[in-house]
N, C-alpha and C positions, 0 to 999 in steps of 0.2 A: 663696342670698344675692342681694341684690339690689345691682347697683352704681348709683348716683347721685352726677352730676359737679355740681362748684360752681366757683366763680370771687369774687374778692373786690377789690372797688376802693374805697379811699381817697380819700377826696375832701380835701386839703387844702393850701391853696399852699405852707406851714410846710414840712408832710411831703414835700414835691415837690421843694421844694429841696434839702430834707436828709430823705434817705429814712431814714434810719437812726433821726429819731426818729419814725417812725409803731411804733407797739406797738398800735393797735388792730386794724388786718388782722392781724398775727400771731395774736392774741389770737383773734380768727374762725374763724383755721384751725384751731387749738388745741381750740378748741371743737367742732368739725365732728369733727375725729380722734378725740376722744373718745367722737361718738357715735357710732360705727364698732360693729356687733357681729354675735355671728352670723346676722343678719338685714338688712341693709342696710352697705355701706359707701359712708362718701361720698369720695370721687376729688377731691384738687384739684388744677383745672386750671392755676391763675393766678390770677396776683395783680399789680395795677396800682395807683400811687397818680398819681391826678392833679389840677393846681391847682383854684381853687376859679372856674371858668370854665362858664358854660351849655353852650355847643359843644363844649369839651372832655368833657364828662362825656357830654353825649349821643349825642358820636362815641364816646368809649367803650364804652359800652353796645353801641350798635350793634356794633361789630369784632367785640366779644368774643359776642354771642350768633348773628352770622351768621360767627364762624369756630371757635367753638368748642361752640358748637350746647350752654353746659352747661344742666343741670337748672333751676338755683338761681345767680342771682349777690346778693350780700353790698354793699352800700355802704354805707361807713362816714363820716360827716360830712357837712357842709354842712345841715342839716334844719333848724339854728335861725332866727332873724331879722335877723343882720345882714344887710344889704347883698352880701357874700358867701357868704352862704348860699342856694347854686341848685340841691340837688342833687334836690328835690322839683320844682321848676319843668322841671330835664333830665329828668327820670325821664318825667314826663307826658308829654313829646314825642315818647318812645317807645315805649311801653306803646299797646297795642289796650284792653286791659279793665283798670280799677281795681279792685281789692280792698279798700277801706274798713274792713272788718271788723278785717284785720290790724293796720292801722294803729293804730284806735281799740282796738284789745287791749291794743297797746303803750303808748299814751296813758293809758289806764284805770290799767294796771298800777302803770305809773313813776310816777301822781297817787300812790299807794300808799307810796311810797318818798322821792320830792322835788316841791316845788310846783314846781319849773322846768319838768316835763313841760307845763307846760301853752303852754308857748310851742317846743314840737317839731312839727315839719310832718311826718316821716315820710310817704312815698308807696309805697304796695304796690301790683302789676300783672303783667300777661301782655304778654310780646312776643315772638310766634311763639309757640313752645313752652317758655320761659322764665320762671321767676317770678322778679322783681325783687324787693326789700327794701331800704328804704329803714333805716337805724340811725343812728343817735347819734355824736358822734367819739369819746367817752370812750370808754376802756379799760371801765369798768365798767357804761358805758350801755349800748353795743351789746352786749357779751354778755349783760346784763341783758333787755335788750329783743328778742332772738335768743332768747333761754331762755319768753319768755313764746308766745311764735308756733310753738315747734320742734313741738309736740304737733302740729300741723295741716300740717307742713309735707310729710310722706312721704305725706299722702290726696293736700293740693295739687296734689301733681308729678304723682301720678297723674289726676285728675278732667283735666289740662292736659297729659298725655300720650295722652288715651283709653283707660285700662287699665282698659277696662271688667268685667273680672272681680275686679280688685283692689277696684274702687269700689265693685261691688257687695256685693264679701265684707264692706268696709269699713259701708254704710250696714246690710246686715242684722245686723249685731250689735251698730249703736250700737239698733237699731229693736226689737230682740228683746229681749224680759225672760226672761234668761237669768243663769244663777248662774255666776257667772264672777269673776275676778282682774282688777280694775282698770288695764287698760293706755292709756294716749294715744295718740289716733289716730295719729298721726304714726310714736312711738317703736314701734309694732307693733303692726299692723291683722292680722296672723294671728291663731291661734285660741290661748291660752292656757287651758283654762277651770277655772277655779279647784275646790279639792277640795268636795263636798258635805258638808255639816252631817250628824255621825254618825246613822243614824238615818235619814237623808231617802234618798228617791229621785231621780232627775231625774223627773219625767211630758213635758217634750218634751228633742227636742235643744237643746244650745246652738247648736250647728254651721248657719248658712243654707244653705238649697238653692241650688245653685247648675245652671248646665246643663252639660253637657258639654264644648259648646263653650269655656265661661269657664275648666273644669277642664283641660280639653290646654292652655289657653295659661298656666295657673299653674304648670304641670310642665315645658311646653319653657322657660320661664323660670328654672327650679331645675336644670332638668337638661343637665349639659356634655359636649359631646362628649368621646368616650374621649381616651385619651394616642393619640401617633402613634407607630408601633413600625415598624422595618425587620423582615421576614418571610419566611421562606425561602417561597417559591414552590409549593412541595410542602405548606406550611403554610394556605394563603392561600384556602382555598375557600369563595367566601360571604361574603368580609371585605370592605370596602369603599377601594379606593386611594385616597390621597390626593395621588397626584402626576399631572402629563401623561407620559406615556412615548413619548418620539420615538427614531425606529431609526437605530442609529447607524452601521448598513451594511445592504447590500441583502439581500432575500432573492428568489429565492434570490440566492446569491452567486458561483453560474455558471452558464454555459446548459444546461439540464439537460430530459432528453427526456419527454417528455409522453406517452407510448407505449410497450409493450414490442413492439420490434421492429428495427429498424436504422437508426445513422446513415450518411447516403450524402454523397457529397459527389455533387452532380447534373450532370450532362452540360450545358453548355452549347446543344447541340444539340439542342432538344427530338427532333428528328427520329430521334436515335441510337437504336438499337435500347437498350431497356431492360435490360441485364443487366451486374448489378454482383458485382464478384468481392472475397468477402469478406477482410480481412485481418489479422482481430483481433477483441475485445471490448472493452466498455466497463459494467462491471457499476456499480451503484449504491456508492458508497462504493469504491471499488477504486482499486487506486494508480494503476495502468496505463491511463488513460483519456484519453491527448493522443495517441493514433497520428496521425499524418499520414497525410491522405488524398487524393490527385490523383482528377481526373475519374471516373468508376466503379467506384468502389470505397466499400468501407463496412464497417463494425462493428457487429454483434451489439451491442444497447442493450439496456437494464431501463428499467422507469418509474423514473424519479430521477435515473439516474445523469447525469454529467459530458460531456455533447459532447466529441468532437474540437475544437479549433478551428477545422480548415481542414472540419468538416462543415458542409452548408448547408439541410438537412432531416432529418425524422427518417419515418420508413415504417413503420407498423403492420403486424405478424405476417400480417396479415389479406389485408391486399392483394398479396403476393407470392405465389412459389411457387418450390422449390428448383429450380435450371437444373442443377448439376452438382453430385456428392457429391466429397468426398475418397475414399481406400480406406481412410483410416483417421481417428480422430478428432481432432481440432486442437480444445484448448483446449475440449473436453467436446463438442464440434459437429464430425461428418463434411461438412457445408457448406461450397462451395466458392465456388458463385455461386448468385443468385438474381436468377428477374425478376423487376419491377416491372408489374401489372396496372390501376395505373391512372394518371390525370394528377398529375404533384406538381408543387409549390410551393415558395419557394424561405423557408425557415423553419415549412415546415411545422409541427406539433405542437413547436416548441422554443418552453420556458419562456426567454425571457431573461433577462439579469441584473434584477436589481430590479421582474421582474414581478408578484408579490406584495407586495414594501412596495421602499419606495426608501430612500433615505438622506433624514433630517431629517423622514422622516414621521411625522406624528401618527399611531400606533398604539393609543393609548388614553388617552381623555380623564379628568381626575380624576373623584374621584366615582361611579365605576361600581366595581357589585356582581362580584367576579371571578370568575367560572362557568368553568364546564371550558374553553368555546372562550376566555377572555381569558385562564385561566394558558397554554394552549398557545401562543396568538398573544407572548405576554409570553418564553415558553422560548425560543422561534422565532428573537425578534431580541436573545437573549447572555442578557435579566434570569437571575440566581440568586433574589434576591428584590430585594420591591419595598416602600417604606412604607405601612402599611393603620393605618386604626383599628383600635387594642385593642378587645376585646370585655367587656362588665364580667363579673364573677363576680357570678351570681344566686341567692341563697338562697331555700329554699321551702320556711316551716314550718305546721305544721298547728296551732289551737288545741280547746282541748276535753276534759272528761272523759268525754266521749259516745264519743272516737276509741279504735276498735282497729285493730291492723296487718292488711292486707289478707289474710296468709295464716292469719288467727287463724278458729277453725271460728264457725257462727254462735251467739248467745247471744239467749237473752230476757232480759237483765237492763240494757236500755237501752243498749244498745253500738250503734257502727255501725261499717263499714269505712272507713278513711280513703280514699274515693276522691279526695280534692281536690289529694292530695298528687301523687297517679303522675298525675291530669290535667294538672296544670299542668306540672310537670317535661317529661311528653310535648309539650304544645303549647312549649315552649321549646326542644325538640330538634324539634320541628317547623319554628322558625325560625332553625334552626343555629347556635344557643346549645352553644358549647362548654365555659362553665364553669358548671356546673349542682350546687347545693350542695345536698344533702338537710339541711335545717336543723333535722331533729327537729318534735317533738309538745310542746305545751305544755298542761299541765294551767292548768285553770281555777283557778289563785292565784299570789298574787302574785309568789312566788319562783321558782316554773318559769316565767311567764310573763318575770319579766327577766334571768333565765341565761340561757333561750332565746335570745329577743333580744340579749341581749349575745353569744351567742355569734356567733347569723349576721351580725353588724353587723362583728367583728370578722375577717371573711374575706368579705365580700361587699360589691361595690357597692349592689346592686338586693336588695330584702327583698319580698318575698310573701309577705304572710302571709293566713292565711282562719282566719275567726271572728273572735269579741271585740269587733268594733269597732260592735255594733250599743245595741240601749236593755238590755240584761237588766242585772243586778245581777251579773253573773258575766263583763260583757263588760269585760277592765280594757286592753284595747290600748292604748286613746287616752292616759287618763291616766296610768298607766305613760310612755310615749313623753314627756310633758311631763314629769314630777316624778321620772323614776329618766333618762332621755337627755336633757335640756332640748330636745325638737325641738320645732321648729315646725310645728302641725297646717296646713297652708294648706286641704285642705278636709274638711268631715266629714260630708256628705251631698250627692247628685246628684241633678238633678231626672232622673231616667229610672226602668225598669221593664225587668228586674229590675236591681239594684243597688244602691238608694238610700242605704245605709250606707257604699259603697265610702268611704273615706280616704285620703288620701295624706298624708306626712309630710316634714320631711327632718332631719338634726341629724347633730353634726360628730362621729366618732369618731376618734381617735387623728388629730387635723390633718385625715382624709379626711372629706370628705364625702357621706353617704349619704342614699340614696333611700328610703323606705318606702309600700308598697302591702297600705293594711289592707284586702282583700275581703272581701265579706260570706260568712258560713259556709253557703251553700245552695248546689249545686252550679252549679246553669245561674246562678245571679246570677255567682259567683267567675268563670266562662267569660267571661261575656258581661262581665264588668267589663274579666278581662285581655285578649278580643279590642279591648277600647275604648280603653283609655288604656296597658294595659301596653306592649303591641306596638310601638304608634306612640314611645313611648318609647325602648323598647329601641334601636327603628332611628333614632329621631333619634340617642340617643348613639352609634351606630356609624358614623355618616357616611352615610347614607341621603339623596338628596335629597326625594324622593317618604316620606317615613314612612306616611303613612296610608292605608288598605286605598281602594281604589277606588272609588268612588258610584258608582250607575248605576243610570238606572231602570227599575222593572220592574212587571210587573199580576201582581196577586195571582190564584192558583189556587179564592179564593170570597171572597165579599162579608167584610167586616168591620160586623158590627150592632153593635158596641161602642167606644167609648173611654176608656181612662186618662184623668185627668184629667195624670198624668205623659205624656212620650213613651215609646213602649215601642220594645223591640228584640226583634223576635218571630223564631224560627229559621226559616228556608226552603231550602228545596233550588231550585238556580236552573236551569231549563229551557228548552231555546228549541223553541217550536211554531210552525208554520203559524199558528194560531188566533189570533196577539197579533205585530204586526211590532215587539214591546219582548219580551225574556227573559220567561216564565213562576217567579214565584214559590210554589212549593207549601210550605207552612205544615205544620212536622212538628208530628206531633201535634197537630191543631187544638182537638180538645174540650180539651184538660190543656197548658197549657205553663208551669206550675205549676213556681215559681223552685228545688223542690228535684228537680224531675224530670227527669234526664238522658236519657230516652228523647226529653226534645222538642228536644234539642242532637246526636241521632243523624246522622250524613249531613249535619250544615247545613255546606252552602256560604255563605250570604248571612245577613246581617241586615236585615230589611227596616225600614225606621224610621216608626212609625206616629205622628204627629201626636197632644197631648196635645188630650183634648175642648174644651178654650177656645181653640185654634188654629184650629178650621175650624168651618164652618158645616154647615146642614143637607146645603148639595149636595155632601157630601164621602160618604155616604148613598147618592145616587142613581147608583149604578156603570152600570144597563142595559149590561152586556157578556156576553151571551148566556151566566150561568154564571160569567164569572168574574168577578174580586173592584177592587178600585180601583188604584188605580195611583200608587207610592208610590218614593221612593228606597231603595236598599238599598247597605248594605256590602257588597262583593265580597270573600269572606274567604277562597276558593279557587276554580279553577278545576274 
């Protein structure tokens, strides 16, 4: 869902005085709330009525779109031709670009209904990032005249936002003849596409290509971050915090010896003959660890434990040597005295208070991934637990009557193994995906494919599915998803190689909102689909700042003679040679990387991203690197 703020201001000195009879803003909002659905809501910010004054309206204007930054603002009155009517003349003063169009739609329209339209000024325009609307004072004009322009008003905000993958989805399927359900630009530029005529086939998609890039930013805009959950610590591995965590006492929390060997309390006299006569222990954790110590004397220490106080060095095993035994043992040690073999210092090897963290110290900033060393550092200073992003629950079902279960013996009667299912699953416990839902097999009809789907929607945030979603007559995902979930398709073809069926979806189940990832049913397409947009997803909704796998560039291990007219994503193992001061990309499988052949996704670390043939020229051709290949970006998809 997409949210879109508005703002509405009354232009009239009647209603300014007496606010209570303006009933056309209300009537605005009224209107707005109503178009609220699961696809857009619009937000209102505010509402102002003011006289019917040039300055006033056009400081209004101004306040409210440099301090409330909304979508869309609403004015209502002042358009006609008395003497007091300025709300056309304020508007111009503000506005960078005029929209005429609108205007004259609304003019056209209201000719349709009353001859008075024709003595209306209405001013439509852009200020900053704002589309103004100039309306009628009636009750019945402006919503009349609102109602004529709303079809155009959710491209507007877009084309005047830059949301360039909306506008693109938006132009190619007014551009495309395509058999589709009749929807207004405005009221929903996603994919709807209506049922086909019994009998007919589709011959193309309704669905535009789009590129990938357009595709990640139609999904982080559907998709929300998890809930924030407090977490026992022992729970928390690979989760993402979402708080700062400052220490709220030192560690350590006393002087404590850096060495197994002896605390001494040191001779003043460096001159003194070195020999210190032992008088106790001081074990790690032990109770007994404050003896009092004058001049030459000392205690038996462990790495950890608690200094004496009055100790003022600590003396490694190493550098001593016994002076004098007891005859019998004291406290598991016949040591009596020992000397000192070399120069000491006065705090030798002693950890002091707070040498590892201090008090009020930033110990760990929000945002970060908590790996073994940040639950230990987090133990360290008191946490139990800590608040992290939830993780969502990810469903992974398989479509197909081609699929049988991986331990079924082999058959020639058109069967295959469902490897797509233990892939995917794997690569999600590859990215410490703890709630991993096997959501079953769907047969190729109508009824198992929407039990299926009803089931995993009903225990899963995030849906994977593979199959269905491509041209055959037995592929029913997409429509399904519209006519049995009302979701919205946002995209149903990518301009890349392999993949180009991939889909993404989303629609509301039980109040929750869900995700849907229809991949295409060939193996290395589904991989490379979920290295591309699944991934980056999952960790944007986990609290991830970084979501997307790493760029970087790298020279190919041989020429490429060929290009897609798509961009492709070919698999390579990523190497570093002498031979190239950039990583070496080796290309698995070069003869065959043939979108159902999993040997060419063997071993890959990288994606290298190959330029679609109307992106580059002939000298993308002329590599001359003694053997090896051009030199291109790649996804870093492990190390």
């Amino acid at each position: 869902m997409t949210d879109l703020t508005f703002a509405v201001v009354t232009v009239s000195t009647t209603c300014y005085d007496d606010p209570i009879r303006d009933h056309s803003g209300p009537a605005l909002i009224k209107y707005m709330a109503d178009k609220s659905n699961n696809t857009v809501q619009w937000i209102h910010l505010a509402s102002t009525v003011v006289p019917d004054n040039q300055t006033h309206v056009k400081e209004t204007l101004l306040k409210l779109s440099a301090e409330l930054h909304p979508h869309l603002i609403l004015t209502t009155g002042g358009t006609g031709i008395s003497p007091d009517d300025v709300t056309p003349e304020a508007t111009r003063e503000v506005i960078t670009r005029e929209i005429p169009g609108m205007s004259q739609t609304m003019v056209a329209k209201s000719l349709a209904i009353t001859p008075m339209a024709m003595i209306s000024r209405p001013v439509c325009g852009i200020y900053q990032k704002t589309l103004i609307i100039n309306l009628p004072g009636s009750v019945k004009g402006c919503v009349e005249c609102l109602d004529f322009v709303y079809p155009i008003l959710r491209h507007a905000i877009d084309l005047i936002q830059n949301k360039r993958a909306e506008v693109a989805i938006t132009h190619s399927a007014m551009q495309g003849k395509t058999i589709r359900k009749h929807h207004s630009c405005g009221g929903d530029h996603h994919h709807h596409v209506g049922p086909v005529n019994k009998g007919e086939r589709l011959r193309q998609s309704p669905y535009p290509m789009i590129s990938v890039d357009d595709a990640m930013k139609i999904i982080f805009e559907q998709a929300n971050k998890m809930p924030i959950i407090d977490k026992p610590l022992t729970e928390c591995l690979n989760y993402i915090c979402t708080e700062e965590v400052v220490a709220k006492e030192p560690f350590p929390p006393f002087r404590a010896s850096i060495k197994d060997g002896y605390a001494v309390h040191l001779y003043s006299d460096q001159s003194h003959e070195q020999i210190y006569e032992i008088i106790g222990r001081s074990d790690a954790g032990g109770e007994n660890n404050n003896i009092p110590l004058n001049e030459g004397q000392c205690v038996v220490i462990n790495t950890g434990a608690k200094l004496p106080d009055s100790a003022n060095a600590v003396i490694q095993i190493e550098d001593t040597q016994v002076h004098e035994y007891h005859a019998t043992k004291i406290n598991g040690l016949n040591e009596k005295s020992i000397r000192i073999n070399t120069v000491c210092s006065i705090n030798q090897d002693i950890r002091d208070i707070g040498d590892d963290v201090t008090i009020n110290e930033l110990v760990l900033e929000k945002n970060v991934s908590l790996g073994p060393a940040e639950l230990g550092l987090l133990a360290t200073v008191g946490l139990q637990s800590i608040r992290v992003y939830d993780q969502p629950h990810v469903a992974v079902l398989s479509t197909g009557n081609e699929l049988m279960p991986i331990d079924e013996p082999s058959t020639n009667n058109g069967k295959i193994r469902d490897s797509n299912k233990i892939m995917l699953m794997s690569a999600l416990k590859n990215l410490n995906i703890q709630n991993i839902i096997d959501g079953g097999t769907a047969k190729d009809d109508e009824t198992s494919v929407i039990q299926t789907l009803q089931s995993a929607f009903e225990v899963a945030d995030v849906i994977i599915s593979t199959g269905g979603v491509s041209m055959g007559d037995k592929d029913l995902i997409k429509s399904i998803l519209i006519e049995k979930f009302h979701a919205t398709i946002h995209f149903g073809r990518l301009q890349m190689k392999p993949g180009k069926p991939t889909t993404f979806a989303t629609c509301e189940i039980n109040g929750k909102k869900k995700l849907f990832f229809g991949l295409p049913g060939n193996p290395v397409s589904a991989l490379v689909s979920y290295w591309l947009l699944v991934i980056p997803t999952l960790k944007h909704m986990m609290g991830y700042i970084q979501p997307h796998h790493p760029r970087i560039r790298v020279q190919l291990n041989q020429p490429i003679e060929y290009l897609d007219p798509r961009p492709e994503y070919i698999r390579v193992i990523i190497e570093w040679s002498t031979k190239s001061s950039i990583p070496i990309a080796s290309i698995v499988s070069p003869d065959n990387q043939c979108s159902s052949r999993l040997l060419s996704a063997r071993r890959c670390t990288g994606l290298a991203c190959l330029p679609g043939k109307n992106d580059v020229d002939s000298s993308f051709f002329n590599t001359n690197q003694g053997g090896l290949g051009q030199q291109v970006d790649c996804l870093l998809l492990s190390l």
